[in-house]
C-alpha positions as CSV (number, residue, x, y, z in Angstrom):
1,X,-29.5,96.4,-46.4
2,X,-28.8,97.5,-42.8
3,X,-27.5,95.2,-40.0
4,X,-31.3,95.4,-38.6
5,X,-32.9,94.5,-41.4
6,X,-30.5,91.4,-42.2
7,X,-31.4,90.4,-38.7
8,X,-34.9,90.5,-38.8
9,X,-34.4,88.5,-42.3
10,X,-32.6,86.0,-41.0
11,X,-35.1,85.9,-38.0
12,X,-38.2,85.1,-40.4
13,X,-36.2,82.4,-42.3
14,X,-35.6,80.4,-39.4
15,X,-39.0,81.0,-38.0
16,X,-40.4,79.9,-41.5
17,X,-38.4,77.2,-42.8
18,X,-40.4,77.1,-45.7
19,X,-39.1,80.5,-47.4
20,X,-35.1,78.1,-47.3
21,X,-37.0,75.0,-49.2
22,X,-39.6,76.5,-51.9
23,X,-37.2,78.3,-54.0
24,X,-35.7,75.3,-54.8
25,X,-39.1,72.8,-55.1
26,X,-39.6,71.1,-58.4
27,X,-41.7,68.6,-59.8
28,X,-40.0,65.6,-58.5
29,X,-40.3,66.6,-55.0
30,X,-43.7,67.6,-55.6
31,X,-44.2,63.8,-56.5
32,X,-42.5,62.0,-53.9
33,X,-44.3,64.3,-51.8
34,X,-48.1,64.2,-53.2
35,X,-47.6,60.3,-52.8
36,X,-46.7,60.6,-49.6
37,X,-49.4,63.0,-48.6
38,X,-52.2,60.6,-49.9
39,X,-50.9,57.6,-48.5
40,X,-50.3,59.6,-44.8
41,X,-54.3,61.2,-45.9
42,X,-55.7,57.5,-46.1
43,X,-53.9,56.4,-43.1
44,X,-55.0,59.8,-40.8
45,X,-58.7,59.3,-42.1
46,X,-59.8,55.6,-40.1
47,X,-57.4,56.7,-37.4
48,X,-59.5,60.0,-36.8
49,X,-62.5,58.3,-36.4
50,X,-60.9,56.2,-34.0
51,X,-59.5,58.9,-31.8
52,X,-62.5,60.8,-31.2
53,X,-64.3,58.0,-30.2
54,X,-61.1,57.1,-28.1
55,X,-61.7,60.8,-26.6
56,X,-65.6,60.4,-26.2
57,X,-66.8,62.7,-29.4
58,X,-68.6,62.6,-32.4
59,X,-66.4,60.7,-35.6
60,X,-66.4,64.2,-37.4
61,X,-64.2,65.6,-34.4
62,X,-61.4,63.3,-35.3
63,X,-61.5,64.5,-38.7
64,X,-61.9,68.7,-38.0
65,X,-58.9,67.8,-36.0
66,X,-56.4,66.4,-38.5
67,X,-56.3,68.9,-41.4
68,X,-55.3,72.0,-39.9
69,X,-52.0,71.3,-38.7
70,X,-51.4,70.0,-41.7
71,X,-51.2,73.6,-43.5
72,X,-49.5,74.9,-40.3
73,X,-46.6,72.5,-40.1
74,X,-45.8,72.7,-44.0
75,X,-45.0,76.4,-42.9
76,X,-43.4,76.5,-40.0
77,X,-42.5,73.1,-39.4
78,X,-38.7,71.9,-39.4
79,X,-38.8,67.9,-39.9
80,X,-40.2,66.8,-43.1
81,X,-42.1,63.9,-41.8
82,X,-44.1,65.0,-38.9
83,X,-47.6,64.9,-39.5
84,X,-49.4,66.5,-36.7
85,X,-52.9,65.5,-36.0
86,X,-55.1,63.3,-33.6
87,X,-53.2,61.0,-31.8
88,X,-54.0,58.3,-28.8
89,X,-52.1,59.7,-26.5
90,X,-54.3,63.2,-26.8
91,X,-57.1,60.9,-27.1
92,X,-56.8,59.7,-23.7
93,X,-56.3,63.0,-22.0
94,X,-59.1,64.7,-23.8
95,X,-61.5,61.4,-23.0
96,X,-60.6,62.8,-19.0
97,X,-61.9,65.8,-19.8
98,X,-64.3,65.4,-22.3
99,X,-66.0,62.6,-19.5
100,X,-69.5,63.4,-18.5
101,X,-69.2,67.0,-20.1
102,X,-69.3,68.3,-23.8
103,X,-67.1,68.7,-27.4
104,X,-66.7,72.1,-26.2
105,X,-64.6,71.2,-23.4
106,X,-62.1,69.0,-25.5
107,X,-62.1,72.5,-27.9
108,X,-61.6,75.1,-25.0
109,X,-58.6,72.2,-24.1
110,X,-57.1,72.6,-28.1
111,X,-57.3,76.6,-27.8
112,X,-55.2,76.4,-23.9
113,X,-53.1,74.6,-25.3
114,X,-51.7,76.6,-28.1
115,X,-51.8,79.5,-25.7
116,X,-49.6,77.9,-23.1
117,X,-47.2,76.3,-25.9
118,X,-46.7,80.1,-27.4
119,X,-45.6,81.0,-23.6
120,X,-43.2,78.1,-23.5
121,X,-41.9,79.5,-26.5
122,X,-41.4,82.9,-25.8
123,X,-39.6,82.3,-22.3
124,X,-37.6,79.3,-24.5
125,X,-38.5,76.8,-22.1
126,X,-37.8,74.5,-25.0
127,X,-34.3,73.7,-23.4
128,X,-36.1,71.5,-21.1
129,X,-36.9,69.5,-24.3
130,X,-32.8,68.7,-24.7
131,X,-33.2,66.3,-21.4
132,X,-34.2,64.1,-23.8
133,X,-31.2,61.9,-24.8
134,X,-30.7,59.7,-27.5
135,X,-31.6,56.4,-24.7
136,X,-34.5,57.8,-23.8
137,X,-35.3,58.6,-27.3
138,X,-34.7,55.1,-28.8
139,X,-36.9,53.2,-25.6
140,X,-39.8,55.8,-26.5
141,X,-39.4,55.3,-30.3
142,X,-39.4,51.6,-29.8
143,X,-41.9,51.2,-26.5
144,X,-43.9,53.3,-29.3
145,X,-43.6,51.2,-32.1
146,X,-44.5,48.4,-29.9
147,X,-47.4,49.4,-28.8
148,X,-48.8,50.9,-32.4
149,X,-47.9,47.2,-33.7
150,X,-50.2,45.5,-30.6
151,X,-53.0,48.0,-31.0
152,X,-53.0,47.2,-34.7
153,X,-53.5,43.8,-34.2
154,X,-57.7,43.8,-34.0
155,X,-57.5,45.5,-37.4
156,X,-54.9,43.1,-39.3
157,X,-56.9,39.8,-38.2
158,X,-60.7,41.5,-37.9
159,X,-61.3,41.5,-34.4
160,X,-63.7,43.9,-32.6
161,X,-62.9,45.0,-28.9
162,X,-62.1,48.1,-27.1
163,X,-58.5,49.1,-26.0
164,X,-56.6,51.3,-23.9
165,X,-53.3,50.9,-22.4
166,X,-50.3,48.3,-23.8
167,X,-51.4,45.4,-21.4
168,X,-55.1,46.3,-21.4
169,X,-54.7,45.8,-25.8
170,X,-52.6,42.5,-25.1
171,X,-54.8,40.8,-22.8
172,X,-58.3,41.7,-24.6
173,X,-56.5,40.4,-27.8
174,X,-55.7,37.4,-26.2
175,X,-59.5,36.5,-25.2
176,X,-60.8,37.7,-28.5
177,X,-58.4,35.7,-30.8
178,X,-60.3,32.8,-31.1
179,X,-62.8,35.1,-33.3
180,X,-60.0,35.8,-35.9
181,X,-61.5,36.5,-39.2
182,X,-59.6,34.9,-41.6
183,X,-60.5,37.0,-44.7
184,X,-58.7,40.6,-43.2
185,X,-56.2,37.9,-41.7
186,X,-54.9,36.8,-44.9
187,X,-55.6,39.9,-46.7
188,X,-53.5,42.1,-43.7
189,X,-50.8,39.2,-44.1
190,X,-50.9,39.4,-48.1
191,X,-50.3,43.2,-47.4
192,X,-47.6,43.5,-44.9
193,X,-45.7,40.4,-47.4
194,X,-46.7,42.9,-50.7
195,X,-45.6,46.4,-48.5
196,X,-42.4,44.6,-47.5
197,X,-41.2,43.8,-50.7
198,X,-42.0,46.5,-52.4
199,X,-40.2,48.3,-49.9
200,X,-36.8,46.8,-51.4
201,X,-37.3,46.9,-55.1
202,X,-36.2,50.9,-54.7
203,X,-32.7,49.0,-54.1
204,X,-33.0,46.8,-57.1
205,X,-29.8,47.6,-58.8
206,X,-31.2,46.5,-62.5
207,X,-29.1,49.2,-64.2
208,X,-25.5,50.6,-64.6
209,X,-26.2,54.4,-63.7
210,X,-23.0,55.2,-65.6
211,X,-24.2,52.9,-68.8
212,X,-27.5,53.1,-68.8
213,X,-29.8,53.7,-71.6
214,X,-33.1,56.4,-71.5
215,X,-35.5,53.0,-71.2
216,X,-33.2,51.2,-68.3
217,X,-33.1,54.9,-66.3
218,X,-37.4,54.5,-67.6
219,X,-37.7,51.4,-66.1
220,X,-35.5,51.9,-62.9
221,X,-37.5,55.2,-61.9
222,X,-40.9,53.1,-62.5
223,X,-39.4,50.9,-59.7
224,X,-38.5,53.7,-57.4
225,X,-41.9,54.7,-57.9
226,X,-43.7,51.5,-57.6
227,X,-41.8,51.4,-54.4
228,X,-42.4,54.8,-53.0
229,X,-46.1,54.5,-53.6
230,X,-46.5,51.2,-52.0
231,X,-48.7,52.4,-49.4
232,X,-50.9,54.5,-51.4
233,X,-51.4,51.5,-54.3
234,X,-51.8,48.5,-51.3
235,X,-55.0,50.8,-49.8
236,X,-56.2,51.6,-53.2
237,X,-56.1,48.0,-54.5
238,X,-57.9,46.5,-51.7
239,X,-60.1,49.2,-51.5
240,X,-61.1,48.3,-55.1
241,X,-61.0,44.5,-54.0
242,X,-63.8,45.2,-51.6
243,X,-66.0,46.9,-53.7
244,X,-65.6,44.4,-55.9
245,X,-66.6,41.7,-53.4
246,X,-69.6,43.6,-52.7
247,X,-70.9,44.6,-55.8
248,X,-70.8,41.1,-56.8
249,X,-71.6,39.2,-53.6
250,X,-73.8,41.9,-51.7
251,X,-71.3,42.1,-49.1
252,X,-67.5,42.5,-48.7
253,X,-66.2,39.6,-46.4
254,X,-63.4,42.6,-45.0
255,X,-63.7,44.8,-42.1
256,X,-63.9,48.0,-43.7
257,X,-63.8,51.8,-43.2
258,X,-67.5,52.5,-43.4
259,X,-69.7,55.3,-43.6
260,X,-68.3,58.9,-42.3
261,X,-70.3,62.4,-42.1
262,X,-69.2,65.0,-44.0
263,X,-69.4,68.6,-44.5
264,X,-66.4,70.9,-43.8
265,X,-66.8,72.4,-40.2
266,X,-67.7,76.0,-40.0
267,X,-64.7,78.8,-38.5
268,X,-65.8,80.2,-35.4
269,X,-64.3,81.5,-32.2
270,X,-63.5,78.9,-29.4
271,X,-66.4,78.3,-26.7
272,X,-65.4,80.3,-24.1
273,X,-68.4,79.4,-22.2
274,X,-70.9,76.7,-22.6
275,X,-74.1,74.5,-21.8
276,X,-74.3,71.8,-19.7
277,X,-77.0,70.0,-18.0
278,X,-79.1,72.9,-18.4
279,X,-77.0,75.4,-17.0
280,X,-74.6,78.0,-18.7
281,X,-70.8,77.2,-17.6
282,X,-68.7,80.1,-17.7
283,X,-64.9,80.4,-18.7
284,X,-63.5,80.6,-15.7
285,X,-65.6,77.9,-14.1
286,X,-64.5,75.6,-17.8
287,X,-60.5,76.5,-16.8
288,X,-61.5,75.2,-13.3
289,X,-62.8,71.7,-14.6
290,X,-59.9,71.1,-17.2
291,X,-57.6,72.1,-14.2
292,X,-54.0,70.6,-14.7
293,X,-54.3,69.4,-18.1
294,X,-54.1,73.0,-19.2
295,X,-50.1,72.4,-18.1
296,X,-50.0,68.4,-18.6
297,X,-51.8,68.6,-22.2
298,X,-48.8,70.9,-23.7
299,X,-46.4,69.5,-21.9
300,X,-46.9,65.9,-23.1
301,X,-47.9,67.2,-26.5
302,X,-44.1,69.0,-26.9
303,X,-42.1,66.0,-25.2
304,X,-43.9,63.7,-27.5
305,X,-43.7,66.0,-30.6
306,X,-39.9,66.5,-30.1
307,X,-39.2,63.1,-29.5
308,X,-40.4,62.0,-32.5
309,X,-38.4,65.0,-34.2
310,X,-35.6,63.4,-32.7
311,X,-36.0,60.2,-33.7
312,X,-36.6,61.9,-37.6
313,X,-34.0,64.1,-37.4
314,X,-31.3,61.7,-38.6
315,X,-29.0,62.9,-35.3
316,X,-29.6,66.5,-37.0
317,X,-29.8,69.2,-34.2
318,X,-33.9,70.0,-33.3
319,X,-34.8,73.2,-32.9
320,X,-36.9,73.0,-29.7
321,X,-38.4,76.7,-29.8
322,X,-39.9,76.5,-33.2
323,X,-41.8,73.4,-32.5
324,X,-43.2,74.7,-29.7
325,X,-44.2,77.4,-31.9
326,X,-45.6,75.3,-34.7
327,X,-47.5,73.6,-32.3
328,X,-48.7,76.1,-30.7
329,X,-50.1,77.6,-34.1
330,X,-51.8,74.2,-35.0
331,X,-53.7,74.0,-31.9
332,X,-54.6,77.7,-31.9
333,X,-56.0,77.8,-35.2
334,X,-57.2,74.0,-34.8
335,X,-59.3,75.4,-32.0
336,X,-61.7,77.7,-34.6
337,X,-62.5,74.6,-37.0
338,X,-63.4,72.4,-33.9
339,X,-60.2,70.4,-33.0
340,X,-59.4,68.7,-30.1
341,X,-55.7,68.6,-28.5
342,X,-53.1,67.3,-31.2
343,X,-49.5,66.9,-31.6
344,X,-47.4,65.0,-33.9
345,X,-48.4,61.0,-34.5
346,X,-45.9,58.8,-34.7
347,X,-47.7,56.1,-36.7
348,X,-48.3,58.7,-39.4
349,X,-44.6,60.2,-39.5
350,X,-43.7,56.9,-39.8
351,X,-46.1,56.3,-43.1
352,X,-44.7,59.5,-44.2
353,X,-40.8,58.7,-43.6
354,X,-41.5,55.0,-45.2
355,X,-43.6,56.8,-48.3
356,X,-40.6,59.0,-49.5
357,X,-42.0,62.1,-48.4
358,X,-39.4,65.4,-49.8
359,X,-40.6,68.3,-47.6
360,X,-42.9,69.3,-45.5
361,X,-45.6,70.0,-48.6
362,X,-46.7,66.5,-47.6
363,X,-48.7,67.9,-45.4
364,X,-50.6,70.1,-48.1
365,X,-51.7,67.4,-50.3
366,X,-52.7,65.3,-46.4
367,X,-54.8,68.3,-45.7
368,X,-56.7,68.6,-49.3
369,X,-57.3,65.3,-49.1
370,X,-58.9,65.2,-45.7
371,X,-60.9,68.7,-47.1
372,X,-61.9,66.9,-50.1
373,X,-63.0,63.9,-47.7
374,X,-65.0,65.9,-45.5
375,X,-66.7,67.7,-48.2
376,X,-67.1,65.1,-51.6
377,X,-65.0,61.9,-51.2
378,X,-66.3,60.5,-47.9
379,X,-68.4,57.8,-49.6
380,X,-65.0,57.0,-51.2
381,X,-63.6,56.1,-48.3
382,X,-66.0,53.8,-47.6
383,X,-64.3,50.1,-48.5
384,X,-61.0,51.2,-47.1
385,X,-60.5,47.6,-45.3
386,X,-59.1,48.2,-41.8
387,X,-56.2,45.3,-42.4
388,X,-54.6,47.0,-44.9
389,X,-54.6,50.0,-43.2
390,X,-53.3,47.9,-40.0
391,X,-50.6,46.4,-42.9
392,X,-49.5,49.5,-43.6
393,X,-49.2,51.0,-40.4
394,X,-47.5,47.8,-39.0
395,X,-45.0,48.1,-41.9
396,X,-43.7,51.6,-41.1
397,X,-43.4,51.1,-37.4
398,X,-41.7,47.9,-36.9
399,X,-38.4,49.4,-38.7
400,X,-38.3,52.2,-35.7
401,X,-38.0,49.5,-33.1
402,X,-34.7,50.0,-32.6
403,X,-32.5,46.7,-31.1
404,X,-29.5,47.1,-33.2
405,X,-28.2,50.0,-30.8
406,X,-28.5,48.2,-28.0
407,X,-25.1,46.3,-28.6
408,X,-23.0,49.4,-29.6
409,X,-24.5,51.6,-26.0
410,X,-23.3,48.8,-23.9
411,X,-20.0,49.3,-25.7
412,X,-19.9,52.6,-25.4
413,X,-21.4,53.2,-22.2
414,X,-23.7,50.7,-20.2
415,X,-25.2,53.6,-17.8
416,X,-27.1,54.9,-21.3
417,X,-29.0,51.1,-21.2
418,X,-30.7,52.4,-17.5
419,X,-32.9,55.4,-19.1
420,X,-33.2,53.7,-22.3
421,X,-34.9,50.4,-20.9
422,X,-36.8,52.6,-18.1
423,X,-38.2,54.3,-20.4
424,X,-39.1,51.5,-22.7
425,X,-40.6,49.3,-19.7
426,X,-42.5,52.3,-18.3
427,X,-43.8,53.2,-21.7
428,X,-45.8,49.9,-22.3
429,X,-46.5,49.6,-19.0
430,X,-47.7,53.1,-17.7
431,X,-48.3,54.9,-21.5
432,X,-45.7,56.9,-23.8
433,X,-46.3,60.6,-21.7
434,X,-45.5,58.8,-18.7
435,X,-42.3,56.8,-20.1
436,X,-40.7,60.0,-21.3
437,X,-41.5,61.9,-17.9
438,X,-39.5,58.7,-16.1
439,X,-36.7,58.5,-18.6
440,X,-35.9,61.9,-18.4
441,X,-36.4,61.9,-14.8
442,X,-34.3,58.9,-14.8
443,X,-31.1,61.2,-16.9
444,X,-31.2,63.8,-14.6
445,X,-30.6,61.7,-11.6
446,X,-27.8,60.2,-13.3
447,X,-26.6,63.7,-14.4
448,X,-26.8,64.4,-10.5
449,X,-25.2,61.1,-9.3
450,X,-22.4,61.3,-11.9
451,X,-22.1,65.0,-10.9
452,X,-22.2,64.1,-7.5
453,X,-19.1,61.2,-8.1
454,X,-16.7,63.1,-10.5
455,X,-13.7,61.2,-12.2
456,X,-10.5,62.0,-10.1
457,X,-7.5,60.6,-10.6
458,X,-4.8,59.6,-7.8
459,X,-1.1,59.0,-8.7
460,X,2.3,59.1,-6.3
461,X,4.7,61.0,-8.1
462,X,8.3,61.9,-6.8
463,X,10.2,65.4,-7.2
464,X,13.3,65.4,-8.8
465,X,14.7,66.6,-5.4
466,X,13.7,63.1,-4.1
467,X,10.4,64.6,-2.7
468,X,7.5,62.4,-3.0
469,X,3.9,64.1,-3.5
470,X,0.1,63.0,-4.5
471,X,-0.8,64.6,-7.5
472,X,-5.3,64.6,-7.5
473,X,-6.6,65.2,-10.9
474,X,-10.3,65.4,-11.2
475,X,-10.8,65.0,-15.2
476,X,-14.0,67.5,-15.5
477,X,-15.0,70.7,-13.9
478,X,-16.5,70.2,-10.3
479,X,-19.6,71.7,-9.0
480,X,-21.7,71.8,-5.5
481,X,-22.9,68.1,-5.5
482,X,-19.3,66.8,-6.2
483,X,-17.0,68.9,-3.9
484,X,-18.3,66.1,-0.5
485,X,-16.6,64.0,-3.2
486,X,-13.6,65.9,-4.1
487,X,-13.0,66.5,-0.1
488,X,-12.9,62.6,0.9
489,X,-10.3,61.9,-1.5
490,X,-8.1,64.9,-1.0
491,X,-8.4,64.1,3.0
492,X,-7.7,60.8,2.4
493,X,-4.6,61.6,0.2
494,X,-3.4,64.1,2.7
495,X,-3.2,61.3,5.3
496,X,0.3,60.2,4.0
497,X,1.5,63.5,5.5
498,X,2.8,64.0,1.8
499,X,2.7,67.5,0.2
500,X,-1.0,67.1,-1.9
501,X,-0.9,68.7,-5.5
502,X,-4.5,69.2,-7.0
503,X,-3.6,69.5,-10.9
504,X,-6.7,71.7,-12.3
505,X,-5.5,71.2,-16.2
506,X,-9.4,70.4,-16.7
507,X,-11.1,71.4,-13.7
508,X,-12.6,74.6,-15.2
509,X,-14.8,76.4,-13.3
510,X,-16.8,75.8,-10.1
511,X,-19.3,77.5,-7.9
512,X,-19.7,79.4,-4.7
513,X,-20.6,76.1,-2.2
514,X,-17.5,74.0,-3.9
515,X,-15.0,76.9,-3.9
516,X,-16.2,77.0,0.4
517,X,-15.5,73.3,0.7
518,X,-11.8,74.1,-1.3
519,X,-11.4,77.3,1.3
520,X,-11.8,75.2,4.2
521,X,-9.1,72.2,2.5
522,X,-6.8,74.6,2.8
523,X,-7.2,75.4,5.9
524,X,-7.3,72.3,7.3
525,X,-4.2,71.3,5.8
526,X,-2.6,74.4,6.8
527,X,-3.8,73.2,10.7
528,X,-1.8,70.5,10.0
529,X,1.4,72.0,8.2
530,X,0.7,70.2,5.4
531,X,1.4,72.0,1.9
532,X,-1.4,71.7,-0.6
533,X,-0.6,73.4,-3.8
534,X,-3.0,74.1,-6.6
535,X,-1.1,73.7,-10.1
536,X,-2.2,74.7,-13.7
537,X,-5.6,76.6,-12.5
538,X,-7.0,78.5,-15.4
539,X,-8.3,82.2,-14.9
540,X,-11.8,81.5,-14.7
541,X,-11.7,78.6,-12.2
542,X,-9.3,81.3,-10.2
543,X,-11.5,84.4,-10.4
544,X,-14.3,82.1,-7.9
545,X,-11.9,80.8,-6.1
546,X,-9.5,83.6,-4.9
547,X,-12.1,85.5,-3.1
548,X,-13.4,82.8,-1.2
549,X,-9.6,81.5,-0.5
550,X,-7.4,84.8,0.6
551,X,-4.2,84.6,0.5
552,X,-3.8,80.3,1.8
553,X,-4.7,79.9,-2.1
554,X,-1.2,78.8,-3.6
555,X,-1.5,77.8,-7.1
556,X,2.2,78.0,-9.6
557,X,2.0,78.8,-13.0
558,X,5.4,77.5,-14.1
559,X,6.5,74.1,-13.3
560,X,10.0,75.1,-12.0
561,X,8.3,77.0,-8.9
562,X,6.4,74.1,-7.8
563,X,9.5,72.2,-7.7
564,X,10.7,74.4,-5.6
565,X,7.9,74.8,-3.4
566,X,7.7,71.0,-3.1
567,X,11.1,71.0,-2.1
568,X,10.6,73.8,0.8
569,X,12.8,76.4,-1.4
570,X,9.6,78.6,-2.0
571,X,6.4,79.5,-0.6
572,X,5.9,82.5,-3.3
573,X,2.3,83.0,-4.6
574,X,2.0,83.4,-8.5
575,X,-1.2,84.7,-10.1
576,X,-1.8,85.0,-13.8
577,X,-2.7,82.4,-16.8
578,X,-1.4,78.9,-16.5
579,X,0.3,77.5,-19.7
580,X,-0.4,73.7,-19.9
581,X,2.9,72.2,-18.8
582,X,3.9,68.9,-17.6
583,X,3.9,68.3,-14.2
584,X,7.5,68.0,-12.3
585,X,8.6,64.7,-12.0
586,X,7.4,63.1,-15.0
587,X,7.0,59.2,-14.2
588,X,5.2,57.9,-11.1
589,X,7.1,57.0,-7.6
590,X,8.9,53.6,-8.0
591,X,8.6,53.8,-12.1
């Protein structure tokens, strides 16, 4: 094999991270994972529905739009649970555009979408993605949760009223409450209770693994089972409970599913023109209504997708490029079966993280499902009761709301609380696409402030000679919005009429505007006669600074020279590669 041909191999198995998992798929996996993939298939279903109407189409639309991305991901996808799919997010942006028009606006919007996202890709814009830190992660994983937990709410006590934003949900619960229906009420409650505990027999230690006999290892697999399937068996049984109900009473006393349209939708290009009132629109005059959304849609779609990789990922290392790339393919190819925008869900990838799911094959035995829906088992579907659905939802969110690190970040470091509880508040408040956008805003203006106010440390030292000095050490590398900074306190140090040392053991590097402000240090103090000696500067902090500098840049490789130039015995300039040494005089003045 040649050098080029490793390369390109290597290439394809990072871009298809499903050639470094198959090999090694077996029938356990394919287990965990076809439970999972049902129980993620029953959840998508109901929530399709919801979402188109939540974007102003037809119910089929929410279903045309969960399936494909399904079959993309398991390919090219890199974080086992994603599902990606409708979501309320894209909802909401597609309802803006959809508004007053037709479906084949919110399908021109799916196809744009994949083409931008396969442009972000190719000029790796996915870096921008890493400005979203672990803060900002945990206030959008939990403002998320949140907010799936409030808008499941009407289904777990059998309300009916419309929603929309986090406070808009709260305060139309609140005046509908008084119609709770108390049979989805106690069923939803029965099911969270069931789905809860269930959710711990898995850690049932009821056999020795070293001791155990073939019917105790029987019996404790049943349980990991029982317990991995919990979501898939709760929908099923009340699902059987209603049509129980209503085969013997005429009618089942739950808020249910009810009755979807089939048919698998046909695979055609994407309308690149259309009709509307009366008129044909052309493309051009299409790409004119969507306007921004053609950037905003993508954009969201990636933070949000990534975010939730994140917050997956298990502090693993997200490759950025390739979910812009997956996405990008499950929008594209979404756009020829009639999808609207999607991106990953976080109430699914939560089902599918809670339900055991292996690999990313999930999303194979999801996307049959919703096939087999669309085309034979819609009537099926019919008496899936919309608590349980809520139950199971509200059971695989409310572990992501993540409190417990609060304690340990204000430990560590308090600033991290700012961006996490920013984006939080601004999440509920002004909707998840909006939160991350002010949280990572909120980072890099920290990144700038902190940047801008570099650690430097000041300590009096005094020169075996007897000569006392000021020794400035800032404790990172200094850059254009720090050297105002940097200036102030080596001004104010020089006020002591003192000889300054500024120790550069970790200032690296620096740039053309900071290595100006150093230039015109020096010459200042060399106005005033003052001696201000550079010690321990590394060869790649003094290749940008000795041009800008001349010959007034003194900076001593060897401790025994400064010494001597502290004590006026040598004004000699040395050039090469400082070794890390201590500096002369090694206790403070007076110590």
């Amino acid at each position: 094999m040649t050098k080029s041909e490793g390369k390109l191999r290597r290439l394809i198995r990072k871009r298809v991270p499903m050639l470094s998992w198959l090999p090694s798929y077996n029938a356990d996996t394919a287990v965990a994972d076809l439970i999972a993939g049902v129980t993620v298939g029953l959840t998508v279903m109901p929530q399709a529905l919801a979402y188109a109407a939540l974007a102003g189409l037809q119910p089929q639309y929410g279903l045309y739009s969960s399936f494909v991305g399904c079959f993309v991901y398991t390919i090219f996808g890199s974080c086992k649970d994603i599902t990606i799919g409708p979501t309320a997010l894209m909802s909401l942006m597609t309802n803006q555009q959809v508004l007053g028009r037709n479906p084949d606006y919110a399908i021109l919007l799916c196809f744009l979408t994949g083409i931008v996202l396969i442009i972000m890709a190719l000029m790796r814009l996915g870096v921008l993605v890493e400005f979203i830190s672990q803060p900002v992660t945990v206030g959008f994983t939990t403002a998320t949760s949140v907010i799936i937990i409030a808008s499941q709410l009407k289904g777990l006590l059998g309300l009916s009223y419309g929603s929309g934003n986090f406070l808009s949900t709260l305060r139309a619960f609140f005046d509908n409450v008084h119609d709770t229906q108390w049979p989805d009420t106690v069923l939803g409650f029965s099911c969270i209770a069931v789905l809860l505990f269930l959710r711990k027999v898995k850690d049932l230690h009821v056999v020795d693994p070293l001791k155990s006999t073939k019917n105790e290892r029987i019996v404790a697999k049943s349980l990991w089972l029982l317990s991995t399937s919990r979501n898939a068996l709760v929908v099923i049984l009340c699902s059987c409970l209603a049509l129980v109900l209503e085969n013997n009473y005429g009618y089942a006393p739950f808020k249910i599913t009810g009755t979807v349209r089939s048919g698998i939708p046909p695979v055609q290009m994407p309308p690149f023109s259309t009709v509307l009132q009366n008129r044909t629109v052309h493309f051009g005059e299409m790409v004119s209504d969507l306007g921004s959304s053609i950037i905003l849609v993508p954009v969201i779609a990636v933070l949000g997708n990534v975010a939730i990789a994140k917050a997956f990922a298990g502090g693993e290392p997200v490759d950025a490029t390739q979910e812009l790339l997956t996405l990008a393919g499950c929008n594209l190819f979404g756009a020829f079966v009639s999808s609207m925008p999607v991106t990953g869900s976080f109430s699914r990838s939560a089902v599918n993280h809670a339900s055991g799911v292996k690999t990313t094959m999930g999303g194979v035995f999801t996307g049959i499902l919703l096939l087999l829906a669309l085309g034979v088992l819609t009537p099926y579907f019919y008496y899936i009761p919309k608590a349980a659905l809520a139950a199971v939802i509200i059971c695989a969110v409310i572990f992501m709301i993540e409190y417990e690190v609060i304690k340990p970040m204000w430990r560590a470091s308090k600033r991290d609380i700012l961006p996490m509880l920013v984006t939080f508040v601004v999440c509920l408040i002004s909707g998840v696409e909006i939160g991350i956008l002010v949280g990572v805003g909120v980072n890099i203006a920290l990144l700038l402030i902190y940047s801008a106010r570099p650690k430097i440390v000041t300590t009096h030292f005094q020169c075996e000679g007897g000569v006392d000095y000021i020794v400035i050490k800032p404790n990172s590398s200094i850059y254009f919005p720090g050297v105002e900074y940097l200036r102030s306190i080596v001004i104010t140090a020089g006020k002591s009429k003192l000889p300054v040392v500024l120790d550069c053991t970790l200032f690296e590097n620096t740039d053309f505007t900071t290595a100006k402000g150093i230039s015109s240090l020096i010459n200042d103090f060399k106005k005033k006669h003052q001696p201000l000696f550079f010690y321990n500067v590394q060869s790649s902090l003094a290749s940008v600074l000795e041009p800008i500098c001349s010959k007034n840049f003194m900076y001593y490789s060897d401790v025994e020279d400064l010494k001597q130039a502290l004590n006026g015995k040598s004004d000699q300039f040395i050039t090469g590669f400082w070794k890390n040494q201590e500096m002369p005089g090694s206790n403070p003045a007076g110590k």
